[in-house]
Every structure is written in C-alpha cells, then in structure tokens.
N, CA, C and O atoms as CSV, one atom per row, in Angstrom:
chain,resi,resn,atom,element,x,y,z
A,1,UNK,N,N,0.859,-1.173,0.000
A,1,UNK,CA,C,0.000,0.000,0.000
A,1,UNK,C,C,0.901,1.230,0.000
A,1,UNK,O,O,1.948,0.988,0.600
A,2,UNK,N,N,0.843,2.277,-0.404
A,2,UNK,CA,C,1.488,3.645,-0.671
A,2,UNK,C,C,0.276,4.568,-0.528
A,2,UNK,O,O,-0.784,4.559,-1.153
A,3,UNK,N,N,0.755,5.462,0.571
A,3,UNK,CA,C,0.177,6.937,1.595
A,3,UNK,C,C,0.893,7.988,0.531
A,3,UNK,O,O,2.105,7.773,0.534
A,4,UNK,N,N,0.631,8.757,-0.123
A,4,UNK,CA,C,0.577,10.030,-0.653
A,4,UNK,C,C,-0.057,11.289,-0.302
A,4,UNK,O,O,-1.170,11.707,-0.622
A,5,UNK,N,N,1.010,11.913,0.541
A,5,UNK,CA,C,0.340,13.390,0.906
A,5,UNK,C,C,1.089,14.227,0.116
A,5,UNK,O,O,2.231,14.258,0.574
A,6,UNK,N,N,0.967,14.993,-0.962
A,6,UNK,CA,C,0.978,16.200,-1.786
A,6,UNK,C,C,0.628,17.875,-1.687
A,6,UNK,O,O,-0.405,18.527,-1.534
A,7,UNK,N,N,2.092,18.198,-1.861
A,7,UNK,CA,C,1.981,19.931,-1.699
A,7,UNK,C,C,0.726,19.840,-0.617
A,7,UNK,O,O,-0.499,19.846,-0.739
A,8,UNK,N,N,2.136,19.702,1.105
A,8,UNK,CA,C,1.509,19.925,2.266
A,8,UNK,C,C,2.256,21.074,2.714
A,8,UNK,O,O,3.455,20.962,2.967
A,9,UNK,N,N,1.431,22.556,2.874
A,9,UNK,CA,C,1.958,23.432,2.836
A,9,UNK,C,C,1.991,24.410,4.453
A,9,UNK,O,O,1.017,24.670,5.159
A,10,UNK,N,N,2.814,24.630,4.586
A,10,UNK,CA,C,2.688,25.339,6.078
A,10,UNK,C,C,3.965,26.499,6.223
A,10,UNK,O,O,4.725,26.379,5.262
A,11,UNK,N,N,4.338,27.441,7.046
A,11,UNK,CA,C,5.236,28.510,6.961
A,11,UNK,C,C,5.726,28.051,8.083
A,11,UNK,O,O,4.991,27.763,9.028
A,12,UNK,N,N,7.868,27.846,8.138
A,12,UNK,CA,C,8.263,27.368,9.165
A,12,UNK,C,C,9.271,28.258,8.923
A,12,UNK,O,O,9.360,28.914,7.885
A,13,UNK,N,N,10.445,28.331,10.339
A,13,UNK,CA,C,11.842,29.083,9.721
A,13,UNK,C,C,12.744,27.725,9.747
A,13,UNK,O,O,12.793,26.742,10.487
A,14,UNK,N,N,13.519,28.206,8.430
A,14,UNK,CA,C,14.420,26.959,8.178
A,14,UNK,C,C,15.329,27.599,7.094
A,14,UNK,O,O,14.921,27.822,5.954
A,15,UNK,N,N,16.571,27.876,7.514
A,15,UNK,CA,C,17.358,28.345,6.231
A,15,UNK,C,C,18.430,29.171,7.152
A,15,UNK,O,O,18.202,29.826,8.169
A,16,UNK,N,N,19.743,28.922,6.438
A,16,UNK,CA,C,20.709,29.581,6.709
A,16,UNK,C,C,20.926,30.772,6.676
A,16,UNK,O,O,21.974,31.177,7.178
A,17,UNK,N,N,19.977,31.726,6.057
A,17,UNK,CA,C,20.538,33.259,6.032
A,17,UNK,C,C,19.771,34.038,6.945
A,17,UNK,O,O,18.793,33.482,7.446
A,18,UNK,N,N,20.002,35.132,7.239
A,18,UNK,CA,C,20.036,35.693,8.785
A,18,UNK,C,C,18.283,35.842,8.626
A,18,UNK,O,O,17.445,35.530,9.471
A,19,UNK,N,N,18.117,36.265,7.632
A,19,UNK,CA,C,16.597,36.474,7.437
A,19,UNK,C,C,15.420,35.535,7.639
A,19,UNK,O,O,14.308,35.644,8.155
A,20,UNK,N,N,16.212,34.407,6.927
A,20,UNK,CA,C,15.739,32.799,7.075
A,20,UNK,C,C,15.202,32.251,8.806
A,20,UNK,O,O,14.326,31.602,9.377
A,21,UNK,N,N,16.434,33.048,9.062
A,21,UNK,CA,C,16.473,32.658,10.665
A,21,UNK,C,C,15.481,33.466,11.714
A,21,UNK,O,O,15.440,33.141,12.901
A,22,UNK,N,N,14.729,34.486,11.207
A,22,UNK,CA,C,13.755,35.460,11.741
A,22,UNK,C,C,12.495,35.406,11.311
A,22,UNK,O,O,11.625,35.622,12.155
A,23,UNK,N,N,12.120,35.138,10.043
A,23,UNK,CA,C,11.119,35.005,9.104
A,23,UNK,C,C,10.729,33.931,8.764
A,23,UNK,O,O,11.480,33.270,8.045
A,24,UNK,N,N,9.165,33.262,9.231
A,24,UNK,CA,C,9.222,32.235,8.455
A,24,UNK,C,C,8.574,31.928,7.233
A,24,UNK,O,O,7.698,32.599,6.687
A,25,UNK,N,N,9.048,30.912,6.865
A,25,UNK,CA,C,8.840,31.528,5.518
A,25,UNK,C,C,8.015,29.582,4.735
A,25,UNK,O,O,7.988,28.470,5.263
A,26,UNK,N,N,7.573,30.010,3.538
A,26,UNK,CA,C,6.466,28.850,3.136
A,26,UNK,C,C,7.163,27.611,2.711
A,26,UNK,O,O,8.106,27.875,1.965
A,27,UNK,N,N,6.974,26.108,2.987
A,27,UNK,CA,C,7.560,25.499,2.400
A,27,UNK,C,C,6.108,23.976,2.188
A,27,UNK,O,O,5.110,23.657,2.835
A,28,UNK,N,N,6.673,23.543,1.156
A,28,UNK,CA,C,5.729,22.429,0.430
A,28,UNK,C,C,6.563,21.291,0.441
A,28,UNK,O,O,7.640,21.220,-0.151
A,29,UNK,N,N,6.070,20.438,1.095
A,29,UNK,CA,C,6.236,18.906,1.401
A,29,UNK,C,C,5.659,17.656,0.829
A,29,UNK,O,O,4.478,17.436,1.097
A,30,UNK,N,N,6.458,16.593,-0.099
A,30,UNK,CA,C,5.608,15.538,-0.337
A,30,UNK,C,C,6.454,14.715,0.191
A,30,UNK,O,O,7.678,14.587,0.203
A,31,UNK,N,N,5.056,13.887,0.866
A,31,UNK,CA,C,5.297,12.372,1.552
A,31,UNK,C,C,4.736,11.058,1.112
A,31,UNK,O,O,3.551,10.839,1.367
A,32,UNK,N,N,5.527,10.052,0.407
A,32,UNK,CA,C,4.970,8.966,0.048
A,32,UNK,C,C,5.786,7.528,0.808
A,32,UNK,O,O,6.952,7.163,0.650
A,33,UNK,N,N,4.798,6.965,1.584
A,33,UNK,CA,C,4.638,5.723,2.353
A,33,UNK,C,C,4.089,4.785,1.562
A,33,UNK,O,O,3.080,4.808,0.858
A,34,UNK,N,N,5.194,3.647,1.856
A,34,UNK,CA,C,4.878,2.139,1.439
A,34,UNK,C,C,4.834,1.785,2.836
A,34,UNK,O,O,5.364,2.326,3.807
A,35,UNK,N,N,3.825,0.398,2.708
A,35,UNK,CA,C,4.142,0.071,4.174
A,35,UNK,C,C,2.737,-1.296,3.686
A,35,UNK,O,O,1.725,-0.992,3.053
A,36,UNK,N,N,2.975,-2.366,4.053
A,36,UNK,CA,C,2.064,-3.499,4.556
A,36,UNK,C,C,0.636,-3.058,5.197
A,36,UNK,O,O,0.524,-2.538,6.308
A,37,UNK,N,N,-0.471,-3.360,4.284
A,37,UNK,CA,C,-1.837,-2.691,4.873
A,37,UNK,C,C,-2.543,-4.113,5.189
A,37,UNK,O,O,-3.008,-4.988,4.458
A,38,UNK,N,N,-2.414,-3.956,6.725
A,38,UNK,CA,C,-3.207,-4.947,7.171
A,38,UNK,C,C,-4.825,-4.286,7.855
A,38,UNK,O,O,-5.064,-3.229,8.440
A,39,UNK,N,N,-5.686,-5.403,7.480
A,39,UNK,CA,C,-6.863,-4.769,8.072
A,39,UNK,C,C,-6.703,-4.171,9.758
A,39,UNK,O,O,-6.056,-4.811,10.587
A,40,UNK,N,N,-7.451,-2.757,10.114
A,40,UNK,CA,C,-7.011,-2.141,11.607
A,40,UNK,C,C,-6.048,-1.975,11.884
A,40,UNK,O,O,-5.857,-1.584,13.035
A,41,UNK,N,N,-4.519,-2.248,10.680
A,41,UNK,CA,C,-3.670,-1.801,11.270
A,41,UNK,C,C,-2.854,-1.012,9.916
A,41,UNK,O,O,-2.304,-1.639,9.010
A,42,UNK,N,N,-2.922,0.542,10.017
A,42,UNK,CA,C,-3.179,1.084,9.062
A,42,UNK,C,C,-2.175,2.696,9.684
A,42,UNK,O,O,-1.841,3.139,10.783
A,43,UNK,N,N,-2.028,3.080,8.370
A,43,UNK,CA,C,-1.493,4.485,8.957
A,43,UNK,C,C,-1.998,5.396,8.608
A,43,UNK,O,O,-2.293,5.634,7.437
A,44,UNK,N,N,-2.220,6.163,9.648
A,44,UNK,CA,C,-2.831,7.513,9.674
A,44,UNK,C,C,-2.728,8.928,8.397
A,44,UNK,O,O,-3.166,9.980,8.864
A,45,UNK,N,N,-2.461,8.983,7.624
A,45,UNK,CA,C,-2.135,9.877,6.687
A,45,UNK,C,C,-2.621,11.339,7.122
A,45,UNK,O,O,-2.498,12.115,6.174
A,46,UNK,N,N,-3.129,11.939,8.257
A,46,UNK,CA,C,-3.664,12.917,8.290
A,46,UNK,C,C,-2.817,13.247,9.945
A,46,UNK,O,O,-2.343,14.309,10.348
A,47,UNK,N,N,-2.875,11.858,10.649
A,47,UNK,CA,C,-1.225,11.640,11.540
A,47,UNK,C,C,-0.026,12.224,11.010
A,47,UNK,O,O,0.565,13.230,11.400
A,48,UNK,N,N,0.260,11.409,10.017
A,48,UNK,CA,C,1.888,11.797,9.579
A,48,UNK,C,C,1.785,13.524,8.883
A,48,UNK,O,O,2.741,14.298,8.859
A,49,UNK,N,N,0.759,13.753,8.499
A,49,UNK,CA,C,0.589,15.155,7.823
A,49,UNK,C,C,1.094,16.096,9.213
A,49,UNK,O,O,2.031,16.888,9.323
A,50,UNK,N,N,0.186,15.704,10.081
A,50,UNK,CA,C,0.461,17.113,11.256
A,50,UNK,C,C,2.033,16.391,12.156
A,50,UNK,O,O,2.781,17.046,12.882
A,51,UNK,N,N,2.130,15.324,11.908
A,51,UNK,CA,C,3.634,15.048,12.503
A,51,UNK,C,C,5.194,16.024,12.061
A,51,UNK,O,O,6.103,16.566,12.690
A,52,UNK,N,N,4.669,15.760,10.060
A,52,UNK,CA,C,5.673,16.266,9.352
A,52,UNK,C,C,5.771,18.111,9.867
A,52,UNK,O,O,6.799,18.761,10.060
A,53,UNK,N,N,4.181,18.624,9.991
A,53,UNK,CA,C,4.588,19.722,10.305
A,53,UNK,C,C,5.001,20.411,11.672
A,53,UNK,O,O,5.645,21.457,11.753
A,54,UNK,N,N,4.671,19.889,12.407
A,54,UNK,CA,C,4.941,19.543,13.548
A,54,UNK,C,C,6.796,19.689,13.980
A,54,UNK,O,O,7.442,20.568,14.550
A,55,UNK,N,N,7.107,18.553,13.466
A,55,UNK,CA,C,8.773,18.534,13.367
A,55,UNK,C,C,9.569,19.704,12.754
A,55,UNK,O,O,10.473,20.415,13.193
A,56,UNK,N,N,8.952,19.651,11.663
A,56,UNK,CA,C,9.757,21.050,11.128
A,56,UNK,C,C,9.724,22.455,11.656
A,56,UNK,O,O,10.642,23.271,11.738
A,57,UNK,N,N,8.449,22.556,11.999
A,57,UNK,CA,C,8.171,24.002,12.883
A,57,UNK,C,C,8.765,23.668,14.026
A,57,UNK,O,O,9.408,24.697,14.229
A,58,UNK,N,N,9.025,22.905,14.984
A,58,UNK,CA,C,9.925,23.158,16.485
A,58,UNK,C,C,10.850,23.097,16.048
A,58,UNK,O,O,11.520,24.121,16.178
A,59,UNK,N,N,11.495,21.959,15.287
A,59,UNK,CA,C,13.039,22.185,15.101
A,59,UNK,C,C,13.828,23.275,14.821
A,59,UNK,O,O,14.853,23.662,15.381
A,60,UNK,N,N,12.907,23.953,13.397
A,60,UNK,CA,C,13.484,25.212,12.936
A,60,UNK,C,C,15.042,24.689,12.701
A,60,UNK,O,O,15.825,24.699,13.652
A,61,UNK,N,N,15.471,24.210,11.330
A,61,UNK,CA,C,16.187,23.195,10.917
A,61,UNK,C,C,17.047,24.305,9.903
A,61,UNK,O,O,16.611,25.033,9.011
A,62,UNK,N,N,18.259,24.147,10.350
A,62,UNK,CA,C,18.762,25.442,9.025
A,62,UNK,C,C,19.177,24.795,7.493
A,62,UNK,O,O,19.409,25.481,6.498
A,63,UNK,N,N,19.212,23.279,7.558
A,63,UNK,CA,C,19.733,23.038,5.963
A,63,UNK,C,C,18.200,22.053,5.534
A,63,UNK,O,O,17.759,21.274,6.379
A,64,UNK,N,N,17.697,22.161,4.549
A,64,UNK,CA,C,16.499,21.727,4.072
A,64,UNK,C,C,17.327,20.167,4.378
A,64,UNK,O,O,16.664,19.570,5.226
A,65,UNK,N,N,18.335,19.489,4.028
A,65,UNK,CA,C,18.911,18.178,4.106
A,65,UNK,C,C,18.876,17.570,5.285
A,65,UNK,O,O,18.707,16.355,5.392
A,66,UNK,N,N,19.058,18.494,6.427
A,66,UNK,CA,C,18.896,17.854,7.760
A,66,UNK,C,C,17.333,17.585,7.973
A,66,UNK,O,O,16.837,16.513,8.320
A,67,UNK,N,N,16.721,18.671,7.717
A,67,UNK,CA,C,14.970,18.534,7.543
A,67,UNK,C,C,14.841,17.081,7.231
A,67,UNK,O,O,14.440,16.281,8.076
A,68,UNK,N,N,15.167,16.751,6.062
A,68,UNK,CA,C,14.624,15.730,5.965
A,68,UNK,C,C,15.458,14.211,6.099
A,68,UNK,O,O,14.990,13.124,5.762
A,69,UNK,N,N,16.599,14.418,6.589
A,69,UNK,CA,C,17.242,13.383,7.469
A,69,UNK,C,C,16.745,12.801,9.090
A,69,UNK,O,O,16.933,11.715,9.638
A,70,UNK,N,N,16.133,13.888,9.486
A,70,UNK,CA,C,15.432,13.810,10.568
A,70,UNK,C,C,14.338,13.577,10.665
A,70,UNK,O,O,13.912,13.009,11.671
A,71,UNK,N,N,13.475,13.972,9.566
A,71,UNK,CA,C,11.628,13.598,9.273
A,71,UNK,C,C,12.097,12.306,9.105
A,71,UNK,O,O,11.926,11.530,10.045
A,72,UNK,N,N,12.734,11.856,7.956
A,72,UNK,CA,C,12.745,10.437,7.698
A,72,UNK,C,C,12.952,9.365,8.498
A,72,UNK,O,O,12.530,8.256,8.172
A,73,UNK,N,N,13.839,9.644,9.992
A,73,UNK,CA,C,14.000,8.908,11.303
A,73,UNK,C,C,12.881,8.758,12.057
A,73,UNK,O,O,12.290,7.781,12.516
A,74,UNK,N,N,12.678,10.207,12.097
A,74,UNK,CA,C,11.147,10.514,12.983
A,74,UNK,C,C,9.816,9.662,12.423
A,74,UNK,O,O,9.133,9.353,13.399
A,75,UNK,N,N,9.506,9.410,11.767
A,75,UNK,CA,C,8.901,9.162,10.935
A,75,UNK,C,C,8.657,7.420,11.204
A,75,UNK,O,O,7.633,6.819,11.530
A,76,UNK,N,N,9.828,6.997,10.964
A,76,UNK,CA,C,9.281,6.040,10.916
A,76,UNK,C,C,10.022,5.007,12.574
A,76,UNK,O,O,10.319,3.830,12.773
A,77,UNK,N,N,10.039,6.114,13.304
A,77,UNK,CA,C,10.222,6.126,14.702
A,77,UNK,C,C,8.532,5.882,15.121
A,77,UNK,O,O,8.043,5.097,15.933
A,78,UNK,N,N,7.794,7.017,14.105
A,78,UNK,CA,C,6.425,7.306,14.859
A,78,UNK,C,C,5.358,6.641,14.505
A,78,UNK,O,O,4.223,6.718,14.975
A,79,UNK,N,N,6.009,5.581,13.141
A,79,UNK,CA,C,4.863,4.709,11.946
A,79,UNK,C,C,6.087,4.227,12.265
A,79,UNK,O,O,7.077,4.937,12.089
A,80,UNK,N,N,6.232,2.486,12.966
A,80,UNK,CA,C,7.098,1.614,12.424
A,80,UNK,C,C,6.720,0.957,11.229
A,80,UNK,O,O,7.596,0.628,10.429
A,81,UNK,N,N,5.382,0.698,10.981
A,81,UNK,CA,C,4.784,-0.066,9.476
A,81,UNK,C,C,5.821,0.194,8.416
A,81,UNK,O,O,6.464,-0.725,7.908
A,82,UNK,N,N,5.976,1.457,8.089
A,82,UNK,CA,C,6.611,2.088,7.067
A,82,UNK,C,C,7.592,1.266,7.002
A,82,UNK,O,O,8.215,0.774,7.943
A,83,UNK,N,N,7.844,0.999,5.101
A,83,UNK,CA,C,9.036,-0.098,4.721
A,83,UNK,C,C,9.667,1.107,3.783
A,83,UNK,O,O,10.869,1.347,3.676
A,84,UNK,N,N,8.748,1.707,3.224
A,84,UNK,CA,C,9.873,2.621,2.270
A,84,UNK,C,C,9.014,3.754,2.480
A,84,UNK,O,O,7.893,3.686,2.985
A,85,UNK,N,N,9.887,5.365,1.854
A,85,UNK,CA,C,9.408,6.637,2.329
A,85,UNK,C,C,10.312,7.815,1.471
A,85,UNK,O,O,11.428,8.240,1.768
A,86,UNK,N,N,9.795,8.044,0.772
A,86,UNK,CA,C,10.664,9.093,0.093
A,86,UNK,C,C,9.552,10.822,0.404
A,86,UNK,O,O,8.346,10.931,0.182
A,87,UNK,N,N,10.290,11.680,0.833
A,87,UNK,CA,C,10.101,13.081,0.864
A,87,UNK,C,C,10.783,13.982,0.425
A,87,UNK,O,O,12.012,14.043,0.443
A,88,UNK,N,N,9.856,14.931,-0.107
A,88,UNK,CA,C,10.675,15.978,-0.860
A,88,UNK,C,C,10.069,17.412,-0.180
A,88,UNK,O,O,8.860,17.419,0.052
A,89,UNK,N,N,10.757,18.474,0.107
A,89,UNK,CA,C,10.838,19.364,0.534
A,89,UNK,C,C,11.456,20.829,-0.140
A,89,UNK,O,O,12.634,21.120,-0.342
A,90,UNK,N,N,10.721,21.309,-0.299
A,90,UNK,CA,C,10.740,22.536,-1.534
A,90,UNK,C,C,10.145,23.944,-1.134
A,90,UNK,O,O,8.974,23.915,-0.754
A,91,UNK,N,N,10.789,25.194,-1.164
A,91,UNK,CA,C,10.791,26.774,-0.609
A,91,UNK,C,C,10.614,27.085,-2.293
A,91,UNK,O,O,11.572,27.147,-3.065
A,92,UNK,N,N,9.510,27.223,-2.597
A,92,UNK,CA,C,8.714,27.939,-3.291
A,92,UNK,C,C,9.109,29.018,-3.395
A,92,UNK,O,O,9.293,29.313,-4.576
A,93,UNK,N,N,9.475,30.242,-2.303
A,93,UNK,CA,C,9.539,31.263,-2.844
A,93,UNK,C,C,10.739,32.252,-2.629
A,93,UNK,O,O,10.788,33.479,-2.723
A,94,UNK,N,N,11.884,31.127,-2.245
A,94,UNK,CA,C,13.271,31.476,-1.747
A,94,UNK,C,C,13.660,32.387,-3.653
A,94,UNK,O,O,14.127,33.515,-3.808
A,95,UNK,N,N,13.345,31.613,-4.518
A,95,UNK,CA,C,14.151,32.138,-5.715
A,95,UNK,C,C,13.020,32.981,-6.697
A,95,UNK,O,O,11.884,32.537,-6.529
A,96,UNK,N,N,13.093,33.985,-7.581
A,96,UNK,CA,C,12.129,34.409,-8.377
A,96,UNK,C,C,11.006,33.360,-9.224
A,96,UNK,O,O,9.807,33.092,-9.289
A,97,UNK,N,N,12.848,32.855,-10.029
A,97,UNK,CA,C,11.520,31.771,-11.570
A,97,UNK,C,C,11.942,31.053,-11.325
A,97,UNK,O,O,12.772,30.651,-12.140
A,98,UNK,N,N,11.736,30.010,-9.649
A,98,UNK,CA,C,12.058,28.891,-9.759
A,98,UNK,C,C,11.788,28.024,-8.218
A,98,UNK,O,O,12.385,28.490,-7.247
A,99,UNK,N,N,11.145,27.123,-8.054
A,99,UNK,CA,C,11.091,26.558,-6.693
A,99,UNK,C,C,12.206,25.613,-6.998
A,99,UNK,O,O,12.535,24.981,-8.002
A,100,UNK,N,N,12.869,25.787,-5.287
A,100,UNK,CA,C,14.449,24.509,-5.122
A,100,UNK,C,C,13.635,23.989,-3.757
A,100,UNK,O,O,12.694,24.247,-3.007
A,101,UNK,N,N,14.777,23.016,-4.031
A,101,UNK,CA,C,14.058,21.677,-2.546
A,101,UNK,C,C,15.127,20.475,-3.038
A,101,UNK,O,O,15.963,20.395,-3.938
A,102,UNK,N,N,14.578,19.432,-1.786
A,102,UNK,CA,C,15.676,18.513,-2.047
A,102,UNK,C,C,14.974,17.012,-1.636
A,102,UNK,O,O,14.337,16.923,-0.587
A,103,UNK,N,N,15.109,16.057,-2.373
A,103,UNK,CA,C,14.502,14.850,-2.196
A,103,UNK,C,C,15.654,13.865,-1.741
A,103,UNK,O,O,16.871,13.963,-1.905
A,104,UNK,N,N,14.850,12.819,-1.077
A,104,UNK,CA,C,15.767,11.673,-0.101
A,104,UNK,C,C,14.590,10.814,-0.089
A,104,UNK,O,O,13.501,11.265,0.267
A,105,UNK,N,N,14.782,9.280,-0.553
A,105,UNK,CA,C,14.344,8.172,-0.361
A,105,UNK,C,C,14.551,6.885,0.743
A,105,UNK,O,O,15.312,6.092,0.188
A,106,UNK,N,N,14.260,6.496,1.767
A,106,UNK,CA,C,14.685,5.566,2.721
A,106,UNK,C,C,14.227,4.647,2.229
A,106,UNK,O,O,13.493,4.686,1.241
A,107,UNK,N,N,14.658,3.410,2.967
A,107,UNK,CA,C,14.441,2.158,2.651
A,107,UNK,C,C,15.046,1.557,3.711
A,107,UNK,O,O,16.241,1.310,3.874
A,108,UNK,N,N,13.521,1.209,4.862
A,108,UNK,CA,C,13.999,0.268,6.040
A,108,UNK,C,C,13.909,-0.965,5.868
A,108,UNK,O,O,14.267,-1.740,6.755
C-alpha cells in the first residue's frame, strides 16, 4: 500500500541566512509511504501530515537536508509499518523563476 500526501503546505523558519532565521517563511512537502496494509492496522495519513509539520516548525532546521534526514527517522520512529518513504521538501519562494528543494528516499 502507498500513503501520498501532496503539496503539504505550512510557513516554518528553516534556512541559513540571517533572514531565514527570523522570518518564516512557506515550504511544500511531499510524503509517500509504502508500508504493509493490514486490516485495523493502518497508517494515519492525516497523523503523519500534522507530525511532518509539527517537526519542522519546532526544530526550525537550518539546511532543508537535515529537515529531511530527521523527518525520515522521525517518521518512521512514529509509523514503524513504514518499509519505504521518500520526501521531498521545496521553498517555493526562496528564488524568483524557480522553486528549489531537495529529495531523499529511505528504505527500512
């Protein structure tokens, strides 16, 4: 079974420049879960939604890479089900004509 949450959007501070570090600013998250769907024992997709944002807003994480070195632990710290998990994490409005972000795939 594969959980797909798409352009999950929330305003956190996360970024190395001094501004980054005062301002927070918008970022868009996709999360896709594989994981064994047994009947009643199932994962929450609306769980891991407020988890992902959750983490990122306290941490306040300065390299988008650690962001998601740490979601990806957390994660499946908080859903052991999860067998595979790739997230991508993307600041929309850091550059003019162009959204950057950075993707990472696990595989427990």
């Amino acid at each position: 079974m594969k959980i797909l949450i798409e352009n999950l959007t929330f305003d956190a501070i996360i970024g190395i420049l001094p501004q980054e570090r005062i301002t927070a600013q918008t970022l868009l998250i996709d999360c896709h879960i594989e994981y064994d769907y047994l009947e009643k024992n199932f994962i929450n997709y609306a769980h891991v939604a407020q988890a992902i944002e959750t983490i990122v807003q306290q941490e306040q994480f300065y390299l988008l890479e650690e962001a998601l070195d740490h979601l990806g632990e957390t994660l499946k710290n908080l859903f052991p089900p999860i067998k595979e998990l790739q997230l991508t994490l993307r600041k929309p409005n850091i550059l003019q004509n162009c959204t950057v972000g950075v993707e990472n795939r696990f595989i427990f």
